[in-house]
N, C-alpha and C positions, 0 to 999 in steps of 0.2 A: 581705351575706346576702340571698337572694332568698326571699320568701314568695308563698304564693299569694292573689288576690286575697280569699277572704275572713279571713285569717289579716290580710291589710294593714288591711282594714276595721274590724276587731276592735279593732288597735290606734292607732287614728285614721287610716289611709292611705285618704284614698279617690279620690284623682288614680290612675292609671298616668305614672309618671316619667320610665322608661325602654324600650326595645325592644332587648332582646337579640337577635341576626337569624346565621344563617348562610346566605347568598346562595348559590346553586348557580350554577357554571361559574366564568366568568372574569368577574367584578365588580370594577369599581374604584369608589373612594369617592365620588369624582362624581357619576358613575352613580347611583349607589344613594342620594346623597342627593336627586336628581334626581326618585327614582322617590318617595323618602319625601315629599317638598315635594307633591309630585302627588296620595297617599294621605293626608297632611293638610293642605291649602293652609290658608295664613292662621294660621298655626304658626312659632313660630321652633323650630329645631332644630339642633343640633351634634353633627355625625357623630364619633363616636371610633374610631379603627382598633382592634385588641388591642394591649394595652402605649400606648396612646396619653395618656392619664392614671393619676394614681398612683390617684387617690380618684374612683367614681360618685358625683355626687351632686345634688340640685334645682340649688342653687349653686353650677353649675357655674364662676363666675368666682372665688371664694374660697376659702380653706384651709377644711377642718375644724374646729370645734371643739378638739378633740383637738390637734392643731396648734399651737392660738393660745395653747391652755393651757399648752402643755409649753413654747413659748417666752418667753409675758410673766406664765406664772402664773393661777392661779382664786381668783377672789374671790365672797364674798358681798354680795345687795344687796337692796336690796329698795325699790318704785314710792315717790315722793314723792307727799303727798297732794293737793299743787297741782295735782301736770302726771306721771299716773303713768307719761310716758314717759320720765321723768329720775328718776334712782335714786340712794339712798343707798351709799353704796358701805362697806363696813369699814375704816375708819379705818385699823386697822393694815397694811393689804393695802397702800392708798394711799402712807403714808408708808415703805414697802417698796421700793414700783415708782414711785412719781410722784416726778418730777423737773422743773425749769428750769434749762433749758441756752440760750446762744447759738449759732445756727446759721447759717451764709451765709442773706444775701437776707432771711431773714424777723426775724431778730434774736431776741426772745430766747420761747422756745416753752416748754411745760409738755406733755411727754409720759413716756410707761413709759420707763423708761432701757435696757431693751430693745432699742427701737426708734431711738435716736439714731444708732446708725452706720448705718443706711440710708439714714435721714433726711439725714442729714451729705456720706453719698458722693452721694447723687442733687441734693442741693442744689448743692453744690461742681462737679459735671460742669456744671448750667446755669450757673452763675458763670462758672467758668472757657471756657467755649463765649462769652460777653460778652451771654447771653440771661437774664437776672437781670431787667431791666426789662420781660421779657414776661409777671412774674407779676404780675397785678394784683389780687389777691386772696386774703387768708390768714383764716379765721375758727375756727383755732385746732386743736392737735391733740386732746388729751385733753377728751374729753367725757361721762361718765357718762350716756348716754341708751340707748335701744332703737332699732336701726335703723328703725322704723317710722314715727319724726319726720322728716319733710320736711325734707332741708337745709339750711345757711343760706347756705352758698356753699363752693367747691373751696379748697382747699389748694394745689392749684397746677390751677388753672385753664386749659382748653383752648380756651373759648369755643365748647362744645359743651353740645349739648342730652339730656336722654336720652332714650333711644330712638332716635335718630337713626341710620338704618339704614348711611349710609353716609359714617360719619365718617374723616377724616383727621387725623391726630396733627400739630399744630404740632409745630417745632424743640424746645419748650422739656419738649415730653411723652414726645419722641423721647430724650431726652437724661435722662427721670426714667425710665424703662422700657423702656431698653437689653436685648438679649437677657444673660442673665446668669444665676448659678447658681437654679435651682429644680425644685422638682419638677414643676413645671405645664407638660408637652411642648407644650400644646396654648395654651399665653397666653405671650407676652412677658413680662421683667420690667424694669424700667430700676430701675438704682440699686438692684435690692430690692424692686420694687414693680410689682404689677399692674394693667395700663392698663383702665380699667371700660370704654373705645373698643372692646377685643376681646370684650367680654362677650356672653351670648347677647342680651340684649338691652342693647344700647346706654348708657355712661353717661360720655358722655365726659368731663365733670369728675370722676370719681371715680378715687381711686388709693387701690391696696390692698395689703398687706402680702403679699409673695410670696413669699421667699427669706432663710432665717437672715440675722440682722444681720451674725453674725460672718463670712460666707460674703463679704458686699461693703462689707465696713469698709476704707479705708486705713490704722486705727490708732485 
């Protein structure tokens, strides 16, 4: 849905997000993002052709809301009085979706049961590739927090920084975000998962949920 800029402001918008554009003549996307880096230097930007993503949106590197919900389910929560960026989560929801399973390489994890056959197939591709020893770092899946808490460490780790404009995917990140089913034309998925390497800005230790579990389960 497109509103006009005071109809955005009205209802908290007050960035400009996007540039809907139709270029006269013969423009290719190069070009034209060429000319846009020029009109705002010092901007990141990610040109989309038509039909090039399923969803506009700020975050461009992640699903939807909408999405996450209809896959692992919506729950209520609400801030803890210590630290309000960790949340009480409903009780019932949890013992619903949270589970501990054992998994290749990391052994035994606490995530949405959801998410274990992606989990499972992109672990098992590094295993079996004999790139298992390249992860040196796991600080856990399931976390009840707000993304606005500072990391603690990667999941499966790139030894990347973020932001880093021009990052390259070790073997072992190559192999967790494989091109493979999603709706995301414009991001990679390995195993099910989005490489935060391709995001608009940079993150290369971060991996994200891309692609239905059932889409790249072995079983």
């Amino acid at each position: 849905m497109l509103v006009s800029r005071p109809v955005g402001r009205s209802i908290g918008i007050v960035d400009d997000r996007y540039l809907l554009a139709q270029p006269s003549g013969q423009m290719t996307l190069p070009r034209f993002e060429a000319t846009m880096h020029h009109l705002i230097p010092a901007t990141a930007i990610r040109m989309v052709p038509p039909a090039g993503s399923a969803y506009m949106r700020i975050a461009s590197g992640v699903n939807p809301p909408i999405v996450m919900k209809e896959i692992f389910g919506e729950f209520s929560a609400y801030p803890q009085s210590a630290d309000p960026a960790y949340l009480t989560v409903d009780p019932r929801w949890y013992d619903a979706h949270i589970v501990t399973r054992s998994v290749p390489i990391l052994g035994l994890v606490t995530c949405n049961r959801r998410l274990f056959p992606a989990l499972i197939r992109a672990l098992t591709d590094v295993q079996q590739a004999g790139l298992g020893n390249e992860l040196h770092c796991y600080s856990g899946c399931y976390a009840a927090r707000t993304v606005a808490r500072p990391p603690d460490g990667p999941a499966l780790p790139a030894r990347l920084r973020r932001g880093d404009r021009h990052q390259r995917p070790r073997e072992p990140v190559r192999r967790a975000a494989h091109d493979g089913p999603s709706h995301r034309a414009d991001l990679p998925t390995l195993g099910g998962f989005l490489w935060g390497g391709k995001f608009l800005t940079p993150d290369g230790m971060h991996f994200e949920y891309g692609a239905p579990p059932q889409a790249t389960s072995g079983g």
